[in-house]
C-alpha positions in Angstrom: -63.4 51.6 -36.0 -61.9 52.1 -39.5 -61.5 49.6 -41.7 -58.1 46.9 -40.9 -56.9 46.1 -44.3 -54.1 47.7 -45.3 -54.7 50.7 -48.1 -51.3 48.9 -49.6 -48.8 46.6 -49.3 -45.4 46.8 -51.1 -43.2 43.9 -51.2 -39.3 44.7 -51.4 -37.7 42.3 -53.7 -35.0 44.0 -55.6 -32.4 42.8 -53.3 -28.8 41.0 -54.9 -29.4 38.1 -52.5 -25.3 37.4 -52.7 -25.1 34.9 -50.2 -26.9 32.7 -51.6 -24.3 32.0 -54.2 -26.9 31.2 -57.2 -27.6 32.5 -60.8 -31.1 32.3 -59.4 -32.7 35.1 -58.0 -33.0 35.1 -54.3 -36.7 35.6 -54.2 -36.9 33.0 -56.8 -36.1 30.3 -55.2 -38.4 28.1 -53.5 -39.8 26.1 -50.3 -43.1 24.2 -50.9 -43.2 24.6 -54.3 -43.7 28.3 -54.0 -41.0 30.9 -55.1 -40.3 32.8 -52.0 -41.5 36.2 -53.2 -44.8 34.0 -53.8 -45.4 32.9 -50.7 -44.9 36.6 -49.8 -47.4 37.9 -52.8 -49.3 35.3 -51.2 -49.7 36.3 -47.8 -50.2 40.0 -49.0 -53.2 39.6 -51.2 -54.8 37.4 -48.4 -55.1 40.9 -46.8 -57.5 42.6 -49.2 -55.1 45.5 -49.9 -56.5 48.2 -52.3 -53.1 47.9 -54.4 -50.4 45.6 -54.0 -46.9 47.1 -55.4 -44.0 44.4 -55.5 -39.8 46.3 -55.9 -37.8 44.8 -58.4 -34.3 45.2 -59.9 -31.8 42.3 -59.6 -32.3 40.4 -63.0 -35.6 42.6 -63.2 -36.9 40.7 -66.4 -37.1 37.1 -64.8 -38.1 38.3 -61.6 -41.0 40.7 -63.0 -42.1 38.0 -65.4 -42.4 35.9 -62.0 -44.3 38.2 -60.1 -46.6 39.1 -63.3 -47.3 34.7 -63.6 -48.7 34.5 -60.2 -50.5 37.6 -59.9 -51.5 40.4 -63.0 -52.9 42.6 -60.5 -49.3 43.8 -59.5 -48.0 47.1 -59.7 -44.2 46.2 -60.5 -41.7 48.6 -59.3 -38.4 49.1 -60.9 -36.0 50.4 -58.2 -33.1 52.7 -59.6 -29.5 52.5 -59.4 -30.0 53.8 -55.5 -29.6 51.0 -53.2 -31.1 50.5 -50.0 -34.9 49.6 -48.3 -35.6 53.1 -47.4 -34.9 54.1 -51.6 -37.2 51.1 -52.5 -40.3 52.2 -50.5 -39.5 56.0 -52.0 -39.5 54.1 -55.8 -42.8 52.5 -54.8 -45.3 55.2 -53.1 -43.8 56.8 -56.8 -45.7 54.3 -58.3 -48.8 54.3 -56.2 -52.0 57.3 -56.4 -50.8 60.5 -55.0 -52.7 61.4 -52.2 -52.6 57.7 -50.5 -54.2 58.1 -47.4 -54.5 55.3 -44.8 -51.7 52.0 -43.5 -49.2 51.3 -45.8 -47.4 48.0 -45.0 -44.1 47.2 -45.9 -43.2 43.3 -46.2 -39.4 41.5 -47.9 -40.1 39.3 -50.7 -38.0 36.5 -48.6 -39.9 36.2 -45.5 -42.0 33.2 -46.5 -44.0 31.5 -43.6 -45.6 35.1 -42.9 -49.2 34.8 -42.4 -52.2 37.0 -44.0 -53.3 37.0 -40.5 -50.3 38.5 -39.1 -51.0 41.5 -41.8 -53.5 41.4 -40.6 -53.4 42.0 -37.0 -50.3 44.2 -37.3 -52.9 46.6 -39.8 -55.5 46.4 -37.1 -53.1 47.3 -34.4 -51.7 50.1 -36.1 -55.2 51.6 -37.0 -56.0 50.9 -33.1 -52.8 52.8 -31.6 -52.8 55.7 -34.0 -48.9 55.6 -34.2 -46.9 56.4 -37.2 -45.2 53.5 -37.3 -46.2 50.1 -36.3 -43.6 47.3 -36.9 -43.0 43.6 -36.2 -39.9 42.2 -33.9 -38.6 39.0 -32.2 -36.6 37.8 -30.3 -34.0 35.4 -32.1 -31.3 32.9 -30.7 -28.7 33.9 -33.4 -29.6 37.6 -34.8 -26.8 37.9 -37.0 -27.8 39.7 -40.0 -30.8 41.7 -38.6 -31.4 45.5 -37.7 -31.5 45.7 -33.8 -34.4 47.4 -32.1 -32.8 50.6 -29.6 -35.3 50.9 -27.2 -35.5 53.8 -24.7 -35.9 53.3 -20.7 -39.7 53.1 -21.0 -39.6 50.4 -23.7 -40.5 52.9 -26.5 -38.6 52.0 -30.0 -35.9 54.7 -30.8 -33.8 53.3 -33.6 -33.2 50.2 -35.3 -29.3 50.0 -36.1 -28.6 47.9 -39.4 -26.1 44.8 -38.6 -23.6 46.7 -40.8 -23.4 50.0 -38.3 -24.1 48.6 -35.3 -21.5 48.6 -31.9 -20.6 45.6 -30.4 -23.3 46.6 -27.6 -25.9 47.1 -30.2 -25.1 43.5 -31.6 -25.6 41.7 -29.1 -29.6 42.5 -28.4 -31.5 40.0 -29.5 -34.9 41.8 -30.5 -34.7 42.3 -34.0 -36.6 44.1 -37.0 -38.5 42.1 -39.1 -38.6 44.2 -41.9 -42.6 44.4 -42.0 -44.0 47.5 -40.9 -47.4 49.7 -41.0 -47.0 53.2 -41.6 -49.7 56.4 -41.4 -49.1 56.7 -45.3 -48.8 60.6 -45.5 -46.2 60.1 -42.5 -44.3 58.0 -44.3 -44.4 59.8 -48.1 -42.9 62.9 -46.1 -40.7 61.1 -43.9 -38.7 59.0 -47.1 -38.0 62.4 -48.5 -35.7 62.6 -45.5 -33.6 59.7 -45.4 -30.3 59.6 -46.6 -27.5 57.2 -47.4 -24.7 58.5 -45.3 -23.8 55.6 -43.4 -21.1 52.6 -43.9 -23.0 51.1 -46.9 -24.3 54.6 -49.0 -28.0 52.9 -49.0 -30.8 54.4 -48.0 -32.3 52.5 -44.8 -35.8 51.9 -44.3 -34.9 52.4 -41.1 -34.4 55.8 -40.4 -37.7 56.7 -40.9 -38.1 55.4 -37.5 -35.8 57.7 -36.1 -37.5 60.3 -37.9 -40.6 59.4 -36.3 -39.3 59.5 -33.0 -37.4 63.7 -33.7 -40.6 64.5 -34.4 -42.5 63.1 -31.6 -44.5 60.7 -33.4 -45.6 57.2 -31.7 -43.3 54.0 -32.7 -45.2 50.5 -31.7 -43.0 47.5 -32.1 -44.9 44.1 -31.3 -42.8 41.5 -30.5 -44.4 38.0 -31.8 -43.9 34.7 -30.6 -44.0 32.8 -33.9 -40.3 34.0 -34.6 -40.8 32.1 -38.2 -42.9 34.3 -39.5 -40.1 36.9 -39.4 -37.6 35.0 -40.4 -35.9 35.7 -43.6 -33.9 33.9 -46.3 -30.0 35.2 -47.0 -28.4 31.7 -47.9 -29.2 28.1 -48.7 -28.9 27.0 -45.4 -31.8 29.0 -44.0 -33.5 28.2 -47.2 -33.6 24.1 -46.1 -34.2 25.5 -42.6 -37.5 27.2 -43.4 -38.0 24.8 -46.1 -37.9 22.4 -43.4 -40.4 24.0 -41.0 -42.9 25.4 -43.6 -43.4 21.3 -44.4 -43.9 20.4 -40.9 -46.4 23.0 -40.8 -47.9 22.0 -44.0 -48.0 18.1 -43.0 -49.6 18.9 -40.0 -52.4 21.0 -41.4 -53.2 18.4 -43.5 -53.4 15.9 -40.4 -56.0 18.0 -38.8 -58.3 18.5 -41.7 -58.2 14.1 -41.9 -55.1 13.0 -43.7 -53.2 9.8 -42.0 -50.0 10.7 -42.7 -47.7 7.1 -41.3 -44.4 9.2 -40.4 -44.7 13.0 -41.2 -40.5 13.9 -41.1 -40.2 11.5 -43.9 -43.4 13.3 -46.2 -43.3 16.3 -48.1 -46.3 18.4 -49.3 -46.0 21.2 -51.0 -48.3 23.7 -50.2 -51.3 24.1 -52.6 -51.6 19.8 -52.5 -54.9 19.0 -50.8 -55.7 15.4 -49.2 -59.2 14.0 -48.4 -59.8 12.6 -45.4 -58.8 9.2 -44.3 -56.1 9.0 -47.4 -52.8 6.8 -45.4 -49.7 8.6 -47.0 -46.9 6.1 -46.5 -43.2 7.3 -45.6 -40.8 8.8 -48.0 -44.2 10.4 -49.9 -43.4 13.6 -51.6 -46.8 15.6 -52.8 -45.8 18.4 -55.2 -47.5 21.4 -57.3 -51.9 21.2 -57.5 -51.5 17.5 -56.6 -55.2 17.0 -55.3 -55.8 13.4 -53.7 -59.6 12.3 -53.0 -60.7 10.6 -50.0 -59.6 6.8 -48.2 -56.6 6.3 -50.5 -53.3 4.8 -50.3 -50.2 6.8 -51.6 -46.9 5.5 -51.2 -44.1 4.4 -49.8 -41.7 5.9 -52.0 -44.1 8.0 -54.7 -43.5 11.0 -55.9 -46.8 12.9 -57.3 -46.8 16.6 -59.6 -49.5 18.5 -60.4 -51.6 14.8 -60.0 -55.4 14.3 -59.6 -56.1 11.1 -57.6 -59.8 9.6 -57.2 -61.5 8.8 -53.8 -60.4 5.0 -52.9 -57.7 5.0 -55.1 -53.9 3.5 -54.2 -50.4 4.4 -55.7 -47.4 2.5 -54.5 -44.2 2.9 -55.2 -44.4 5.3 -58.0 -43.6 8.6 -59.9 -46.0 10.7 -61.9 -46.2 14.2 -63.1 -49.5 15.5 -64.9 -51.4 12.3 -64.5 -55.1 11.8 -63.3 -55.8 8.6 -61.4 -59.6 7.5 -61.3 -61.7 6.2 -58.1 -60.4 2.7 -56.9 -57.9 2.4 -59.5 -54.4 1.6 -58.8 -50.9 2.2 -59.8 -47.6 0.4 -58.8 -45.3 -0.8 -57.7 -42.5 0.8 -59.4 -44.7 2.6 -62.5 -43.5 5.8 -64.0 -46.4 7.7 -65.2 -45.8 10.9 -67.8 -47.8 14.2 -68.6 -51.4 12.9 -70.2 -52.1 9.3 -68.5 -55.6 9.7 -67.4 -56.5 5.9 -65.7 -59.9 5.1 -65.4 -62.0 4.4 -62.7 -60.9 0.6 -60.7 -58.1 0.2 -63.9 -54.9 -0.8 -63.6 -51.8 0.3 -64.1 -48.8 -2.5 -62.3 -45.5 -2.9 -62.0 -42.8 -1.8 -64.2 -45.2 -0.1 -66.6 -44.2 3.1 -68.0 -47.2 5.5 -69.9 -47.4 9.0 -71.5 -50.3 10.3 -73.3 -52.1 7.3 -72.7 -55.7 6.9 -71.8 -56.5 3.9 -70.1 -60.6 3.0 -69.7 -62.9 2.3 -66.6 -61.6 -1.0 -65.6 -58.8 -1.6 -68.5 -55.6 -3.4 -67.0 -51.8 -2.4 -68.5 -50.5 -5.0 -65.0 -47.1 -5.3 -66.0 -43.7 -4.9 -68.3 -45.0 -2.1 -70.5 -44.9 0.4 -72.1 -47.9 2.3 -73.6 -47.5 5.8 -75.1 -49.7 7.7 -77.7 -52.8 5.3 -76.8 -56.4 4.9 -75.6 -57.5 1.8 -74.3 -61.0 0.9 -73.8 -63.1 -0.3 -71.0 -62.2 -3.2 -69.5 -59.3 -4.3 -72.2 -56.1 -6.0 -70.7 -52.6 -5.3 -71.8 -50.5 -8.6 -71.3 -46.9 -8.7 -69.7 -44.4 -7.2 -72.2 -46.2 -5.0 -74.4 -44.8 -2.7 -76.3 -46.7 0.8 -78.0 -44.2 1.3 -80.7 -45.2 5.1 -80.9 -42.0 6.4 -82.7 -40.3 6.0 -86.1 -37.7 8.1 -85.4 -39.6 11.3 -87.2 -43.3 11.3 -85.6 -45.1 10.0 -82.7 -48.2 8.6 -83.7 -51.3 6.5 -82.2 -52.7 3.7 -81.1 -56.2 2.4 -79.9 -57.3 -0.8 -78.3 -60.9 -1.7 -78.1 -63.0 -2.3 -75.1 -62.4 -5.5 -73.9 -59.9 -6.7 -76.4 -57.3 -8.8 -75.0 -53.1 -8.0 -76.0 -51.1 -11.2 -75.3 -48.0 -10.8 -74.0 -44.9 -9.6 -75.6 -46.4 -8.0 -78.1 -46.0 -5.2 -80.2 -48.3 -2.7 -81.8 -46.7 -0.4 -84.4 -48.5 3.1 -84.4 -50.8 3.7 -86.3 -53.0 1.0 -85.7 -56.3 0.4 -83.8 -57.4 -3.1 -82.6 -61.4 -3.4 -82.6 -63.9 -4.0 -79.3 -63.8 -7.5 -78.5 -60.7 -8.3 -80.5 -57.3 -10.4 -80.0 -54.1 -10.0 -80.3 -52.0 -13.9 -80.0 -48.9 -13.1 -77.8 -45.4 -12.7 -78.9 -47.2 -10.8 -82.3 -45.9 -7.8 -83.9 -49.4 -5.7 -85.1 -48.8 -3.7 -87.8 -52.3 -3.5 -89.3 -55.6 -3.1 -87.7 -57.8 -5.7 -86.3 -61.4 -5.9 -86.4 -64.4 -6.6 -83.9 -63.6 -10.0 -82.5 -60.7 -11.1 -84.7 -57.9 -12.2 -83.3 -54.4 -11.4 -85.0 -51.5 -12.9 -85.5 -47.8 -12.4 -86.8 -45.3 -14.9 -85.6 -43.1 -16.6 -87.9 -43.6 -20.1 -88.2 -41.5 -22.4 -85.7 -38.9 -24.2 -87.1 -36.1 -26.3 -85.5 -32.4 -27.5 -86.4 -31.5 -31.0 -85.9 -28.2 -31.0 -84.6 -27.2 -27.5 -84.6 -25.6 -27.8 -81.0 -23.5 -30.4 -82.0 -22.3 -28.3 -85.1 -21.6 -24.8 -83.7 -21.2 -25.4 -80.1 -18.9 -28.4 -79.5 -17.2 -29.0 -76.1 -19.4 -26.6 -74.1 -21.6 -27.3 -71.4 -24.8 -26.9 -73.5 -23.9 -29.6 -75.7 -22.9 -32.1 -72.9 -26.4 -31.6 -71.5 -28.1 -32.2 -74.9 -26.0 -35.6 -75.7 -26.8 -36.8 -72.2 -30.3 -35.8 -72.3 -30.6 -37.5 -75.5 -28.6 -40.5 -74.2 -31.3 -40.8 -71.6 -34.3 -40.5 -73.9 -33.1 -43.7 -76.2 -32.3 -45.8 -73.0 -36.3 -45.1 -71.9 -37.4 -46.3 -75.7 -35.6 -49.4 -75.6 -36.8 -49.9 -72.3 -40.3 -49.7 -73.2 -41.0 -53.1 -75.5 -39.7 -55.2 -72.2 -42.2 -53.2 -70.3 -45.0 -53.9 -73.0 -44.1 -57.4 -73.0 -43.9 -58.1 -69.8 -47.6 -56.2 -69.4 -49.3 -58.8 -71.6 -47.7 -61.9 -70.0 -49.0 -60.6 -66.6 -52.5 -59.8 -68.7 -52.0 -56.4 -67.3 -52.9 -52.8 -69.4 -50.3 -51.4 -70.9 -48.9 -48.0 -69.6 -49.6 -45.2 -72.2 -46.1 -43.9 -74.0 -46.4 -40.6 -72.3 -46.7 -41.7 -68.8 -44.1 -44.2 -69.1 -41.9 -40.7 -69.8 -42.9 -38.4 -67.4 
């Protein structure tokens, strides 16, 4: 048998995409974090072609530049000012060797839940049946939109009639083209010479060729799938969230059978190039974005939102949102931290609630619990952060950095003024302002002495509610004094200890 794989595979995506209403390209937007015309570059070079050609020619440059990103390999194809499929798939075989023998496939650059393996088998099929043309069809509730498939009485595919010049008759089949096809690839470089664009739009259908096919007595296979999604294409936003929608389910259940515990999969989104270990419990309202990667028996979520993430084996993050950020084995994060591009946590550290870092790398066991923020830093091993510190990174020109020894202790409600670095074993008193460094078990300070005004109350806040509460606290203090000499007194005539001056107080 000759070989399955496809000789080539070119991917239309030159298309206006107007009903999608967007400055963005159609083929540019995305499901799963994946541009769709990914997904479809995707599913083609999972089918070892030879060459893989991608169309281009609504906003060429930012589409090209796309295409180019994911995959250099590409031939791109610049389509001209001749519209249509049919003129697309002529600009392409331009581009590829002359001579191209073998199956051509032709896939849309919008069609994003098609599977390599579908390529696949439709390649294999087409090799099998030695047709001319072996396409793809289903059967679809609502086939609005779609070429229809004109079959003869003995099932054999004579036409596909574009939406646009179709009868009322021809509208209301249900079988539709797909828009991926394998061709006999000398068939199909003389057949596109044929086509023409006489017809309602002036474009040049993909389509005829299968008429062409059929005048000259050439063999037309249509397989009709099952998994209609793999044909389905994107034309607005609404189908957009529709597939969106059912490439996640897909996604969330793969991820299931290869060992994730995912708690309530409608309300978790994974994009599709996250991977999860096994045993890993992702809580509700969980979204998983970009090359996330999550190890094995940890917790993520409720309510966190991961990008481009690396989380150790036995780690848990609650409650939080992170982009760029590496979590090590059995440390955790949240509630309610926000962690930016460059936080690397160490192995079993800490990073708690209401703790915001960026560029910051935090040791094997180092704590930042709670009320922080650290940016621009390293902290060592097994250091703590206390409650309310602040890594003054910023003066308004340049960011610059800060280091904390291992095992130092920060009090709370501090603040360390970049540039500074406080030494292994050091401390910092809380409610101090660093602003030089401190050395190998030191411990700074920089607090103002405490000082307090007799009577300022009285003097700048007369008649309120505070002072009323300070007279009659005082007013009870000096009734307690005089009552202690009767109290002393009375001690001795009954030869009894006296009570110390503090407890009499409390």
């Amino acid at each position: 048998m000759s070989d399955p794989r496809p000789t080539a595979v070119i991917v239309l995506a030159a298309g206006e995409g107007t009903r999608m209403k967007s400055t963005t390209p159609k083929v540019l937007h995305t499901i799963g974090g994946r541009s769709l015309v990914g997904h479809a570059i995707r599913a083609a070079r999972g089918a070892s072609p030879e060459r893989l050609a991608v169309v281009v020619r609504h906003q060429r440059e930012r589409v090209a530049e796309h295409v180019s990103a994911l995959d250099e390999d590409v031939i791109i194809v610049d389509q001209d000012e001749v519209k249509g499929t049919g003129r697309a798939v002529a600009c392409a075989l331009q581009a590829l060797p002359e001579g191209l023998t073998g199956t051509v496939v032709v896939t849309y650059g919008d069609v994003p839940l098609l599977a390599s393996e579908t390529i696949l088998e439709l390649t294999a099929m087409h090799v099998e049946g030695g047709d001319a043309i072996t396409m793809i069809t289903a059967a679809l509730a609502d086939p609005t939109g779609y070429g229809r498939i004109i079959r003869g009485a003995d099932g054999v595919v004579e036409a596909i009639v574009e939406q646009k010049d179709a009868t009322p008759e021809q509208r209301s089949i249900t079988e539709v083209n797909s828009g991926i096809y394998a061709f006999d690839a000398e068939f199909l470089r003389e057949a596109i010479d044929q086509v023409e664009s006489d017809n309602a739009q002036g474009e040049m259908y993909l389509t005829d060729v299968v008429a062409i096919a059929r005048r000259q007595g050439l063999g037309v296979r249509a397989d009709l799938v099952d998994d209609v999604w793999q044909t389905e294409g994107v034309n607005d936003k609404v189908q957009l969230a529709r597939l969106g929608v059912e490439h996640n389910r897909r996604t969330v259940e793969q991820a299931m059978r290869d060992g994730a515990i995912v708690i309530d999969p409608a309300a978790t989104w994974i994009d599709a190039d996250v991977t999860i270990g096994p045993d890993t419990v992702v809580h509700p309202n969980t979204q998983l974005h970009g090359a996330t990667t999550i190890g094995s028996d940890c917790v993520i979520g409720p309510d966190t939102t991961l990008t481009d993430c690396e989380v150790g084996d036995s780690a848990s993050v609650v409650r939080t949102q992170a982009t760029l950020a590496v979590v090590g084995v059995g440390a955790s994060v949240g509630p309610f931290s926000y962690l930016r591009p460059g936080t690397r946590l160490g192995a079993r550290g800490k990073i708690g609630g209401f703790v915001e870092t960026k560029n910051a790398v935090i040791g094997e066991g180092a704590k930042v619990p709670h009320l922080t923020y650290c940016g621009d830093a390293t902290i060592g091993a097994g250091a703590n952060i206390g409650a309310g510190t602040i890594f003054a990174n910023y003066d308004g020109v340049a960011k610059s950095h800060t280091t904390v020894g291992a095992h130092s202790f920060v009090g709370s409600d501090s603040v360390l003024v970049a540039p500074v670095t406080i030494a292994d074993g050091a401390y910092v008193a809380a409610g101090s302002a660093v602003t030089r460094d401190i050395g190998a078990g030191e411990l700074g300070i920089s607090r103002a002495p405490q000082r307090n005004v007799e009577g300022w109350v009285a003097r700048r806040r007369p008649g309120t509610a505070t002072e009323a509460a300070a007279v009659l606290s005082s007013e009870s203090a000096a009734e307690t004094d005089a009552e202690l000499p009767a109290v002393a007194g009375a001690a001795v005539e009954n030869d009894q200890p006296t009570t110390d001056t503090k407890d009499a107080r409390r």
